[in-house]
N, C-alpha and C positions, 0 to 999 in steps of 0.2 A: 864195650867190655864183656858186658854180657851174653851176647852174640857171639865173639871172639871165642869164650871160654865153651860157648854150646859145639862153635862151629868144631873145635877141636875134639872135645868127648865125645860128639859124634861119630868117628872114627872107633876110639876105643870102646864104646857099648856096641857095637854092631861087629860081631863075630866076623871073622874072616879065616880061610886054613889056613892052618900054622900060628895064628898069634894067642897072645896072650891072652885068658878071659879077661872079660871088661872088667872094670873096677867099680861095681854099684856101690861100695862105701865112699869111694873117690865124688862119685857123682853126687853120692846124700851132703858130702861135705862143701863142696863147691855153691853147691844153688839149696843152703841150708836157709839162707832167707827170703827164697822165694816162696823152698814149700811153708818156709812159718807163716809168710803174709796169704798165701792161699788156698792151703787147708782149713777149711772152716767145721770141717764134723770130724772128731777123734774119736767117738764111739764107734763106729764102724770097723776103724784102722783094729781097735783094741781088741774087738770083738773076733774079728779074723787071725790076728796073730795069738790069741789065745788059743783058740779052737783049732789052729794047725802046731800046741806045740812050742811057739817061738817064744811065748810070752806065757810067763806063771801068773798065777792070780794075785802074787805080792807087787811082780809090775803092774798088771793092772790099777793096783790101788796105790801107788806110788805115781804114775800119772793123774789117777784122778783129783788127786789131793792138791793140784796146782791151782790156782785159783782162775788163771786167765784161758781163752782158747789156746795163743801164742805159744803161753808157756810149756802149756803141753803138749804141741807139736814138737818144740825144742827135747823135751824130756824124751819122748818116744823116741826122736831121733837121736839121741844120743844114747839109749839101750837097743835100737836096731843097729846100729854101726860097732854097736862095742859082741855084739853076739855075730857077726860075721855077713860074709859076703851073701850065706843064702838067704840069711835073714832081710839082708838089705834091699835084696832081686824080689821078696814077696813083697817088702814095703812096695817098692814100684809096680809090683803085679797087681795089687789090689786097686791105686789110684788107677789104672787103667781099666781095670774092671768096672769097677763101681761108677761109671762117667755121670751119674745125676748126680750125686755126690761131689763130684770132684770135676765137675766141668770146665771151670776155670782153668784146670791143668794138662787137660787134653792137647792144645794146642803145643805145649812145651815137649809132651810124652812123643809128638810128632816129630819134634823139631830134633829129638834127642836118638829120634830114628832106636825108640827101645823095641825089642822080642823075646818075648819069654823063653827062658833056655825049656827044656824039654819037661827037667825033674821038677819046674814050679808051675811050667802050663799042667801040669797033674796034682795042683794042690788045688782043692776047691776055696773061690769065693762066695762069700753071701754078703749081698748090700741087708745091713741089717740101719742104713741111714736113714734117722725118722721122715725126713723131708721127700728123700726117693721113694722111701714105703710109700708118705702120703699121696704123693702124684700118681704112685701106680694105683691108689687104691681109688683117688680120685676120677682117674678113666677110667677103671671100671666099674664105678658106679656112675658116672657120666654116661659111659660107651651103654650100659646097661637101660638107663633111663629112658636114652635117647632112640634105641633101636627100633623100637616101635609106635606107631600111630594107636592113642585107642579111637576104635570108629564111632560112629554118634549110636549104634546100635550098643556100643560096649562089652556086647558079647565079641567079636571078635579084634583082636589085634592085627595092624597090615605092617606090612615093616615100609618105615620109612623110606628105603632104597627104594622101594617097588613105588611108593607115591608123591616122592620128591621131584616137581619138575623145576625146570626153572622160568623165570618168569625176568619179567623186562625193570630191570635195576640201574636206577640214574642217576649220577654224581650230579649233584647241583649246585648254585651259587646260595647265598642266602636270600637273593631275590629269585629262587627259582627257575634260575634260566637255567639253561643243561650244558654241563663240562663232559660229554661225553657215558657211555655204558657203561657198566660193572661185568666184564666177560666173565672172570672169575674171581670166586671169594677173597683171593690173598688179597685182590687189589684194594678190598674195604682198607686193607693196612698199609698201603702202599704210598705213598706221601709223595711220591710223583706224578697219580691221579687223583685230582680232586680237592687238594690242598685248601682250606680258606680261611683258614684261621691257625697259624701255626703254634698258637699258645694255647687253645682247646685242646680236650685229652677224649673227645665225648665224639663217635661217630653216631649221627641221631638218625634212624632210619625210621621212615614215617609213609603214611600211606592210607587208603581207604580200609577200612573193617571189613576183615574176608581177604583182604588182599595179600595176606602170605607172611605176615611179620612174624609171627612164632614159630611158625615151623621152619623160616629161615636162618630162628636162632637156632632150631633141635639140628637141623642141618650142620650149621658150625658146630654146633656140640659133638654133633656126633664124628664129622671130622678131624676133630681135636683129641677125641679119645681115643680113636683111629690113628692119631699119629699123621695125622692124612693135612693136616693143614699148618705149614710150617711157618711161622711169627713170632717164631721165639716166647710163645709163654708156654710156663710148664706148669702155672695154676689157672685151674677156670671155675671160674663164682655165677652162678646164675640165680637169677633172683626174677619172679613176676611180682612187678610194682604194685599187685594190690593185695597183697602180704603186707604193706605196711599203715593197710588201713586199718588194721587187726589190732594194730597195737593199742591199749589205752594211753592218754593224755601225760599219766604221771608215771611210763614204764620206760625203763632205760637201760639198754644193754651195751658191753665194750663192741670195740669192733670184732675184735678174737672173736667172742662169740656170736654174733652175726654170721662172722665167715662160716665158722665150724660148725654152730649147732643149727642152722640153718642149709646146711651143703653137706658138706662130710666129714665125721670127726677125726681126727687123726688117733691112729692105734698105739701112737709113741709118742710120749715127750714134746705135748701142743706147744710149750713155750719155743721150743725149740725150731720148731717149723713156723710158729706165729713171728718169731722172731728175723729168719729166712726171709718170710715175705714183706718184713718191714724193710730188711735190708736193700732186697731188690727188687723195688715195686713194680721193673720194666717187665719181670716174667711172669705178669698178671692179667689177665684179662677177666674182665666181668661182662656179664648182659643182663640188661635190667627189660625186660620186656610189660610195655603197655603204664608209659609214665603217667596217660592222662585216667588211669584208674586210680590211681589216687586220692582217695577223698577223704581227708582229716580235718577236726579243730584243733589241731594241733598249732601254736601260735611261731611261726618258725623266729620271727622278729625278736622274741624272747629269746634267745639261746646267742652265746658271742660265736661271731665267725669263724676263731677257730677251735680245734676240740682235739685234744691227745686221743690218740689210739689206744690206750691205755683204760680210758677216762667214762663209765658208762654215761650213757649220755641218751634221749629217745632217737630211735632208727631215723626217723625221717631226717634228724640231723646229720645223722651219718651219711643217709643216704647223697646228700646234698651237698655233703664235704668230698665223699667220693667224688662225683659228679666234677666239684669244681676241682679238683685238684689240692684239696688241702689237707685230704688224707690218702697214702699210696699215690704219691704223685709221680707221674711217667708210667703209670699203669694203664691197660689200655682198655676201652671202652665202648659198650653197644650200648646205645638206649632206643628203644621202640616207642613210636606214638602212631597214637591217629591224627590225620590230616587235617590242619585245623590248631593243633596243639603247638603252642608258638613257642621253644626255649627259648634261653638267653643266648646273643650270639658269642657272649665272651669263654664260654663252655665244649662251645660246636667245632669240633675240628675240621670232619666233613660233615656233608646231607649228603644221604641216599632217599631219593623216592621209588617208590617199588610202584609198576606200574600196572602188574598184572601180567595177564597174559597176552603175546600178541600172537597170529594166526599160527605160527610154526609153534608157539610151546604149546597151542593150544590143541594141536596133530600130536605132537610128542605127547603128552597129556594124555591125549583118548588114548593112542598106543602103549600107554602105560598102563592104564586102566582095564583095557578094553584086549586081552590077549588073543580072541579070539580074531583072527581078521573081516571074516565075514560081519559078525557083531558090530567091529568098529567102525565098517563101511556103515553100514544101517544107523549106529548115531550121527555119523558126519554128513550124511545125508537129509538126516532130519533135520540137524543141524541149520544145515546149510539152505532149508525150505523154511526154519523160520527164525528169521533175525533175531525178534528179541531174544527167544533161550539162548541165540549166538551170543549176543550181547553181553549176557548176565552171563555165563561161561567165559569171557576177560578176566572174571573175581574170580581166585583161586576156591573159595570157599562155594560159593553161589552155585561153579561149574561141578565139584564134588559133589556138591546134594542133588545136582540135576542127573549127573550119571550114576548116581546110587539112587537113585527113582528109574532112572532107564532100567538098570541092573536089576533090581526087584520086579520090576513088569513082563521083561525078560524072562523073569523065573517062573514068574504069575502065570503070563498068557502068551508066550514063547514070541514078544511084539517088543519092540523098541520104542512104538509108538507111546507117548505120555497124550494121557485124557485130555481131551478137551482143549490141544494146543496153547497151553498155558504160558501166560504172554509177563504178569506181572513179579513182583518179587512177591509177594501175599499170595499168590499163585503157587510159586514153588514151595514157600514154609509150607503153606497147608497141604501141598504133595508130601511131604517132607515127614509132617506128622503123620498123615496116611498112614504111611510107605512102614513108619515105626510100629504106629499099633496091628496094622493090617502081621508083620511079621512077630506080635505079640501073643498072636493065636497059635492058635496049637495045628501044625502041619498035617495040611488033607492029601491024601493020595488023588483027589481030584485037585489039578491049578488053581483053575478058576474058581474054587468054591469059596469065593470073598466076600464081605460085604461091600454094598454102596458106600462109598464118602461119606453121605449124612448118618446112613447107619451107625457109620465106625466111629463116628465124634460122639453119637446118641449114646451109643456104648459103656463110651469110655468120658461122658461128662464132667462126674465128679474127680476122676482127675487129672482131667486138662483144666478144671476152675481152680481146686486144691494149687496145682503146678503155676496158670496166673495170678493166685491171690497170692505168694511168695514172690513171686516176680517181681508185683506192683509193688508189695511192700519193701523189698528190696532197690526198686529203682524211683521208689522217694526219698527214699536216704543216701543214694547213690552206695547203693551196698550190692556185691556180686559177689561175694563169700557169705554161705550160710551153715550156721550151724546145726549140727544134729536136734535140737532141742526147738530148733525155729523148722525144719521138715518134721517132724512129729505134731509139732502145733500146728502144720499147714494139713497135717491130716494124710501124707504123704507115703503110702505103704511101702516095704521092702519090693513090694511086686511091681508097685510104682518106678520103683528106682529102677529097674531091671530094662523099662521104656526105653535109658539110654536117653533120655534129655539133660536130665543129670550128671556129674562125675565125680569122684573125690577127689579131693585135693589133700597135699602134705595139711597136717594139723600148724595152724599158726599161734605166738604168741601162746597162750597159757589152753588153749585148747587141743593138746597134743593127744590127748588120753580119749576124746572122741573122733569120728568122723566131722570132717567138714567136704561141704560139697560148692559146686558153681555151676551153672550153665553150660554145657556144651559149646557154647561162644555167645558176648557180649548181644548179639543180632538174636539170638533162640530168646534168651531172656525180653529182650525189646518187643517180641512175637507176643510172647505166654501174656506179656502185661498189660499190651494191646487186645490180646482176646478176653482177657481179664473184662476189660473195661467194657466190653461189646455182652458177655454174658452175663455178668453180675447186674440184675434184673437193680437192684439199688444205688447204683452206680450214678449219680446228676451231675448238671452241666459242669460245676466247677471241677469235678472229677477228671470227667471225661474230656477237659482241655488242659487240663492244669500241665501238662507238660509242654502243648504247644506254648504257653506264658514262659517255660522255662528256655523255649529257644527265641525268644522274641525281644533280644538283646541288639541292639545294632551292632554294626559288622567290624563297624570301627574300631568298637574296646573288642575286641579279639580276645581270651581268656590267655595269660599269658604263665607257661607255669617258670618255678622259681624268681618270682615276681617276692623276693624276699629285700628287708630293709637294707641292707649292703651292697645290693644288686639295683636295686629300682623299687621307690615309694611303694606301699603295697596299699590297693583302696580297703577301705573300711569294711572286715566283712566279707572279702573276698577269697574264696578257696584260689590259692596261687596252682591250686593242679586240675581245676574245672577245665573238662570241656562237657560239649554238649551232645556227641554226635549218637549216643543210645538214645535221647529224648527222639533225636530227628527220625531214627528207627522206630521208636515207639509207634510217634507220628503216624509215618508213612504206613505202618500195619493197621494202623486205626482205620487209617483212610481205607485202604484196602477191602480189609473187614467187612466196614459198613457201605461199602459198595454195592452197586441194584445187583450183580452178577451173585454177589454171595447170598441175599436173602431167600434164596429155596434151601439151603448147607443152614443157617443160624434160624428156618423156621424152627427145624428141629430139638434146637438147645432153648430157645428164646420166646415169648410172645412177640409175634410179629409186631402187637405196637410197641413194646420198648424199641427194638430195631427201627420203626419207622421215627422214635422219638426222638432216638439220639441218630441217625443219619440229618434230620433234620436243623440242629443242634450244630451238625459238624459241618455240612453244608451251608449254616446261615452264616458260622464263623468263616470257614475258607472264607467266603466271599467279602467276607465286611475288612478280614486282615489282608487281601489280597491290593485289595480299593489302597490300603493305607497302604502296604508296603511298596506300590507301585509309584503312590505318589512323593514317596522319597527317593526316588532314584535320581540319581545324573540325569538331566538331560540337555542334549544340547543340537544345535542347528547349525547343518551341514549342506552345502549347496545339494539342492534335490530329496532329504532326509531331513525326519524330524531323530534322532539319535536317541535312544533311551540305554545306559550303560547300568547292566548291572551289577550284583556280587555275589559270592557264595551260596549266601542264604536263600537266594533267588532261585538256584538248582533244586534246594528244598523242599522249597514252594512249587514247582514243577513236576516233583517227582511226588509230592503227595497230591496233585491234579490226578497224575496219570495215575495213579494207584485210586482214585475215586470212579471211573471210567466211566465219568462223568459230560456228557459235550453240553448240556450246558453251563459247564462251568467251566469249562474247556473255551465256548463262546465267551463266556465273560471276563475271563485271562485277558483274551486277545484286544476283547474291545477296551478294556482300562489302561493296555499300555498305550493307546494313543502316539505310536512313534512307527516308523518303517523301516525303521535301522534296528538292528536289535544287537547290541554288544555284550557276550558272552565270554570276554577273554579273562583268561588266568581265576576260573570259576572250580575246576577241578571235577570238571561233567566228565564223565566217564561213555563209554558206546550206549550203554543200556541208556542213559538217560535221554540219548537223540531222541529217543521213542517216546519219553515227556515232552522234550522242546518241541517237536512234530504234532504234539496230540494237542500242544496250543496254537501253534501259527499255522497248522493247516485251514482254520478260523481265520486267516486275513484275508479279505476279500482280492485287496493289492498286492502289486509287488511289493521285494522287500529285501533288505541286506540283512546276512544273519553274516556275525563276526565272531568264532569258535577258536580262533588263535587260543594257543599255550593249552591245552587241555588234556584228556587223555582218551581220543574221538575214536582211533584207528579203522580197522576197514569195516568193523562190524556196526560202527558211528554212522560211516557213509550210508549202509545200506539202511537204518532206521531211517535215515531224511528221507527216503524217498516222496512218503506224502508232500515235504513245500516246495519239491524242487519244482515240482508247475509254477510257484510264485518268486524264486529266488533270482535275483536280479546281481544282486554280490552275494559271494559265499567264499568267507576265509576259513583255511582250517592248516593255518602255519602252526609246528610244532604238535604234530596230533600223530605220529607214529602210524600214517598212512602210507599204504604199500601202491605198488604196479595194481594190485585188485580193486583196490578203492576209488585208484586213478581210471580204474574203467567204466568203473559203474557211473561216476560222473561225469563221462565220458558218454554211457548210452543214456541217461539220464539228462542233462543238457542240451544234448543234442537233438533233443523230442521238443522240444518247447522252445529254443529258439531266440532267449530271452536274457541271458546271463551276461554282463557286463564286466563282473571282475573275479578271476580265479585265483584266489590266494592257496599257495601250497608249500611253502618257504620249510626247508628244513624239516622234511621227514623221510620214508625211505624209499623214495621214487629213482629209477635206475632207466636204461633208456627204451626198457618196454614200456611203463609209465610215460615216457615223454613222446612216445607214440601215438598214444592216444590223446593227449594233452593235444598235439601237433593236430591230430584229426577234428579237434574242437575248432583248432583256430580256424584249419579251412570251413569249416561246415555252421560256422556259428558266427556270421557275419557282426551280432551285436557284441561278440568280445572286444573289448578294447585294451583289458590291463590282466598279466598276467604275470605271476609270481611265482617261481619253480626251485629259484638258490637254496645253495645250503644241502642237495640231497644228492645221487649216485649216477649222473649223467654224460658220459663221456662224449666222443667225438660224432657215435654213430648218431645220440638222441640229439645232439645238438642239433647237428647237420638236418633232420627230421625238423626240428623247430625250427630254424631259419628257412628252408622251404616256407614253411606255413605259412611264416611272417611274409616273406615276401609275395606268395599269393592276394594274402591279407591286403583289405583298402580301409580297413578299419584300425586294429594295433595299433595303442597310444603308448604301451610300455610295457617292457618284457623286462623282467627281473632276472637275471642267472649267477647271482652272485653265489661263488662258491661251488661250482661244480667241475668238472675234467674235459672241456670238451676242447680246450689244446688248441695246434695250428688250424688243424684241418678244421673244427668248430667254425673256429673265428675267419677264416674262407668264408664257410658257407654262408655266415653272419655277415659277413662282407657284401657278399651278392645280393641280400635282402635288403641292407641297407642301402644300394644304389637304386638313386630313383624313386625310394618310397614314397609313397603321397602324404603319410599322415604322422609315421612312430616316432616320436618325441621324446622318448624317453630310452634310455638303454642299457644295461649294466652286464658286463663280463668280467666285471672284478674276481681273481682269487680263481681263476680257470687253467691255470698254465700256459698263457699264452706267450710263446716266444718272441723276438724281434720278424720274423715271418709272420705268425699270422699278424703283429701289428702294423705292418708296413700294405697287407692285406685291407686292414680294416682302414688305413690314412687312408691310400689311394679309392676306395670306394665311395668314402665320406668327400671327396673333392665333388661330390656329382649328388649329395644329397644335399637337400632346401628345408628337411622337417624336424634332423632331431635337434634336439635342443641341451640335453644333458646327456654325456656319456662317462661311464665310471669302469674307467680301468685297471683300479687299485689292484696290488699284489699281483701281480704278473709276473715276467721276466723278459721285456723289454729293454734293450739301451739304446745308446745313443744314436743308432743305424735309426730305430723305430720313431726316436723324436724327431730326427732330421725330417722321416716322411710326415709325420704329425703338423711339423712345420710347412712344411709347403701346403700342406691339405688346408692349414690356417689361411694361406696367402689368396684362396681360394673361397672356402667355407666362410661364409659371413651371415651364416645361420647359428650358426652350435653358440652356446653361451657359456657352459661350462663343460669343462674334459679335465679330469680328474686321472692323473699316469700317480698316484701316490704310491709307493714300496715298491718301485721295479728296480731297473739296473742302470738308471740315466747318471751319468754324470754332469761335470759345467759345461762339457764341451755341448751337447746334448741340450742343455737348460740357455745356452745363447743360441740356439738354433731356434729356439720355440722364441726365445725374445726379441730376437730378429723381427721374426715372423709377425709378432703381433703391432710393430709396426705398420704395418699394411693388412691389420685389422683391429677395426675399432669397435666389433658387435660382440667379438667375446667378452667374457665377464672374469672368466679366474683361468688360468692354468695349473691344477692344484700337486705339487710334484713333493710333497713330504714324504720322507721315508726313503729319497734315493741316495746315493753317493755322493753326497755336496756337502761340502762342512758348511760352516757357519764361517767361515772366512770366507771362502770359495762364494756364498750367496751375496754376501756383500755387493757381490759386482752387479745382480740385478735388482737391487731394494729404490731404485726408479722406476724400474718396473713394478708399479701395486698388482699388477693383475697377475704378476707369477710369481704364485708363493713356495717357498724352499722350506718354512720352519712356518 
């Protein structure tokens, strides 16, 4: 009906020569109760027809007087229809103007095919709607916030367009396996990628420290306020989660004010706009960045599950009600964590893992950085001579301060080169601090007139001690907001500040009327408390380890946040928002620190025996926690291997060896794990850390299987191993974001030593240059036997390259290629390798596109093969032409045991032809044909057949 009546008005509101003017009273009267049901703001309407004239100030107050919104849509419309047609044409002029306002109506104003006649396109509008004001005022104080980076110097601002790159973002499952990349932002909202939980409201993006989480919230911020990223919310709330560790115990604020006195206030009529947002919670988007900063006693178990928006009540509740959906439900949701920081999965809509950098963003990177092109060669050639900085330039964060070290030396001494080829993380902070005071001094017309290193720390002692004793004191309490009154007490001057290790931050909670400041990032603070602990001459043992006690948790209880009574038992005492990963930073800087390489830099600040006292101290502890933590691991025995499997925390423990640089303690790593196998999977080692795992099993005297599956190795990974690839017997690194470069380097790296047995490569982004090289192993490396390539970018040409190989090969026990493109012509070439082989027993071309051609390829070959034993042909597209060959190749083959045709295109005709067939063999084992064209009535007819199964 209602269509009907549009379909027709249509005609008469759209001008045409000769006819009649449209009837805009006709039309206000018709669809009088559509505009009643969706008009929702009358001040606007009132404001504009006053101000042009149409409406006196007695109507104005004749409207206002109704008590409901409804009624008062009613009442206007019936004094715009009684004042006439031009009156009527602005009522419509305005809803089309004002579209934040009036959005709901937009679609109708289309359908009604309106155009402002000439004398009312010359009337001005003004959205005077509080909700539209708020959103415009919103972006640009968003747009405003966002636009710029402050740099860690703080005298200058960069604009985030110029240092925004992007980096490698991964939909995952909740066991971490990968649903594919994040091309572009909308897709975080996109509920066709990624999907896991379709009742969470909460995409929780999570990732190492450094690795890009905030600034890929300012990124959407700043999108949003741009206009630039389109998902439908027209409110954005941004909040950093350790704002709510500010709060006291007994302080309680409504949600309204959260929103507003915490974001931006609104200029008009809060109720009005707070009201808005209740109504439509879907045009909401919040980011809560960095949940596992949250550190409260706050008791959440005390407070009921659920809380009126209305209702003050302490944030963290709030914040937790948002979160789950019980406040603003259908509103949509960023939470950031660090890696480690376990949420609830009933919450999680998606995971994104942010991976870093991989080789390409890390060229886009310097090229962003680095505008000069000559400049930018000379870093990526340094680069490119020494791994580890490659490495540690993965981390968005790590690679910035290593190129703002390049950049300052540049200025300094017109050289790219960085001192002393600095290999470790404690290497670069203290470049890092350099780089700060060195640019604290007052500018020579000579470059070079700088001090040494040890100078410049000697210099400027009391306050880098001042800067660690705040630190320390802050990261015993898990505190990373300090107030003006605790940097005064830390002795902390205005000139101090200026360093740029510091920043300030919005004033939180009841300290609005001072400064508050925080760390330049959670990793600086981790630095300062570590050198705290190395300088502070009164500093003793329990001091100086009291954090390593604080990660010395097993791995098992994992810190789980909103680990609240409604949700899951919460233990006694436990912070439901602990993690630990600044202690592990602490750590590792300690280690560093007190390393042989730094004590000529800490004669300077320190009596070398305190230094020799507490190296000693740290040293006798590595060793005695390393004994224990070793002897808890997994282990287990494997034909040829003793198997030691480890976890997370074992990355830790590696990475503060290597930060000791230490070999004998490096030796004594090696010699306590007592195993030859070393399993490494789903540990979250990043490249830079190869260079740990290297720094201890280059110490085995044997060979040795290292297993790096699911990690995040890529090509800058590869080239840290190079120390054990002399000892490396197996080497998996499925799932590690390894390119065609990686595939070569262990390609010239393997191929030297002559000694490799199994090459796991499953699933990362090898294409058929990579499989070229891969192909030159198998000729040239007679002790390969097993090699693993699916899942990555290999068409027909790399195939065709690897079945050569294979078929040169007298060794090849099993070639993996599940999931790659390498089609008829492939599966040929795969054909010819397998006729005749002496030895390859194993085979997988599952999920390749192979047609009924190349399978009828691969039958007829297999008639003439004695060796393989299991072939896996799943997902294909094979029918029944292909089973028929399959079939005779059975009548023939009395080798193969299992052959697997699951998801292709066989029907029953197809499935009695293989059943035939295994009458006249009795050595197969399954025919496994699930997923083809056979009903479940249709299979019936072979369920005497056990060995060919249909379901």
């Amino acid at each position: 009906m209602e269509g009907q009546l549009c379909a027709d008005l249509k005609i008469s509101v759209k001008k045409t020569p000769g006819a009649n003017p449209p009837s805009f009273i006709a039309l206000l009267k018709v669809y009088r109760e559509l505009l009643v049901g969706r008009i929702r703001n009358t001040q606007c309407l009132i404001d504009n027809l006053v101000k042009n004239d149409y409406f006196s100030n007695e109507d104005a107050e004749i409207v206002v007087q109704f008590p409901t919104q409804a009624d008062k849509v009613r009442k206007i419309l019936d004094l715009v229809q009684s004042k006439g047609e031009e009156v009527s044409e602005y009522f419509i002029r305005v809803l089309q103007k004002v579209t934040d306002a009036y959005y709901e109506l937009q679609p109708w104003l289309e359908e009604i095919g309106y155009e402002p006649s000439e004398n009312i396109s010359s009337k001005p509008v003004v959205n005077t709607d509080p909700v539209s004001r708020y959103c415009q005022k919103l972006r640009y104080e968003l747009g405003r916030d966002s636009k710029f980076v402050m740099s860690y110097a703080q005298r200058e601002e960069m604009l985030l367009e110029e240092i925004y790159s992007k980096s490698i973002m991964e939909l995952v499952s909740f066991t971490n396996e990968s649903l594919g990349e994040v091309c572009q932002l909308e897709a975080l909202f996109d509920d066709a990628l990624g999907l896991i939980n379709e009742d969470g409201e909460t995409i929780y993006v999570f990732g190492d420290a450094g690795i890009g989480k905030s600034i890929l919230l300012q990124k959407i911020q700043s999108l949003w306020a741009r206009k630039e990223l389109d998902i439908g919310a027209k409110f954005f709330f941004r909040f950093p989660c350790r704002m709510f560790s500010c709060f006291k115990e007994d302080e309680a604020i409504c949600l309204k004010d959260l929103l507003f006195k915490y974001n931006c206030y609104p200029d008009q009529d809060p109720a009005e706009v707070f009201h808005h947002i209740l109504q439509f919670p879907h045009t909401v988007l919040f980011t809560f960045d960095g949940f596992d900063e949250i550190y409260s006693n706050f008791d959440l178990s005390s407070v009921p599950e659920i809380c009126s928006p209305n209702e003050p009540i302490h944030p963290l509740v709030l914040l937790v009600s948002l979160l789950r959906g019980k406040l603003l439900k259908g509103s949509k949701k960023i939470l950031t964590a660090r890696t480690g920081t376990e949420i609830q999965r009933n919450i999680i809509r998606k995971k994104v893992l942010l991976r870093g950098f991989s080789s390409n963003n890390l060229k886009e990177y310097t090229a962003m950085f680095f505008k000069d092109e000559g400049q930018r060669m000379l870093v990526l050639n340094h680069l490119e001579a020494n791994p580890n900085l490659c490495s540690l330039c993965s981390v968005p964060l790590f690679c910035w301060i290593i190129f703002k070290c390049y950049e300052h030396f540049h200025s300094m001494f017109d050289s790219h080169e960085l001192p002393d080829c600095s290999v470790t993380l404690t290497d670069v902070f203290l470049l890092m601090i350099e780089v700060h005071l060195n640019r604290s001094l007052k500018t020579s017309l000579v470059k070079n007139n700088t001090r040494s290193q040890a100078e410049m720390f000697k210099s400027r002692k009391e306050t880098l001690l001042a800067l660690g004793k705040m630190a320390y004191k802050g990261m015993e309490n898990s505190f990373f907001i300090f107030e003006q009154e605790e940097v005064s007490s830390a002795k902390i001057s205005e000139e101090d500040l200026q360093l740029g290790f510091l920043r300030t931050v919005k004033g939180y909670s009841g300290y609005n009327n001072q400064s508050t400041y925080e760390f330049l990032h959670l990793t600086l603070q981790s630095f300062f408390t570590a050198f705290f602990l190395v300088i502070e001459e009164k500093v003793g043992a329990k001091e100086l380890l009291q954090f390593f006690n604080e990660c010395s948790h097993t791995e098992i209880a994992q810190p789980i946040c909103l680990r609240i009574l409604w949700l899951k038992k919460q233990l006694a005492g436990e912070d439901p928002f602990r993690n630990n990963e600044h202690f592990h930073f602490t750590n590792l800087f300690l280690c560093g620190l007190l390393s042989r390489s730094k004590q000529k830099l800490f004669r300077h600040l320190v009596l070398p025996a305190v230094i020799k006292r507490k190296r000693k101290m740290l040293i006798a502890y590595l060793g005695k926690s390393m004994k224990s933590h070793l002897r808890g691991l997994t282990r287990s025995r494997l034909p040829n291997y003793n198997q030691i499997q480890v976890q997370p925390n074992f990355v830790w423990m590696l990475r503060c060896l290597y930060e000791t640089q230490s070999e004998k303690v490096g030796k004594l790593a090696a010699k306590h794990m007592r195993a030859n196998y070393i399993k490494l999977t789903y540990c979250n080692a990043y490249s830079a850390d190869c260079s740990a795992i290297s720094f201890v099993l280059h110490h085995f005297q044997k060979h040795l299987a290292l297993e790096l599956d699911n990690n995040n190795i890529n090509d800058y990974g590869v080239k840290e191993l190079l120390p054990c690839f002399s000892k490396l017997v197996v080497i998996r690194l499925s799932v590690n974001q390894i390119t065609d470069h990686g595939v070569r380097i262990l390609y010239e790296e393997l191929s030297k030593y002559q000694i490799v047995t199994y090459l796991g490569l499953y699933n990362n982004q090898i294409t058929d240059v990579g499989a070229k090289y891969v192909a030159k192993l198998i000729e040239e490396c007679s002790s390969l036997e097993y090699v693993k390539i699916g899942a990555n970018k290999i068409t027909s040409e790399g195939g065709k390259c690897l079945a050569q190989a294979i078929q040169k090969s007298k060794t090849m026990f099993e070639i993996g290629m599940w999931g790659n493109q390498v089609g008829d012509e492939g599966a040929k070439a795969f054909a010819e390798a397998l006729r005749n082989h002496p030895r390859l027993t194993n085979v997988s071309l599952a999920f390749n596109g192979i047609t009924t051609e190349g399978g009828k390829s691969i039958a007829e070959a297999m008639r003439h093969n004695n060796s393989v034993k299991i072939f896996w042909l799943t997902k294909n597209e094979m029918d029944d032409e292909a089973a028929m060959s399959f079939a005779e190749m059975l009548k023939v083959n009395k080798k193969l045991a299992h052959l697997w045709l699951i998801q292709n295109q066989i029907t029953a005709k197809g499935v009695k032809y293989l059943s035939e067939a295994l009458k006249e063999n009795t050595a197969i084992k399954e025919v496994c044909l699930n997923g083809n064209l056979i009903s479940q009535e249709e299979a019936k007819a072979f369920e005497n057949e056990e060995r060919i199964i249909c379901f």
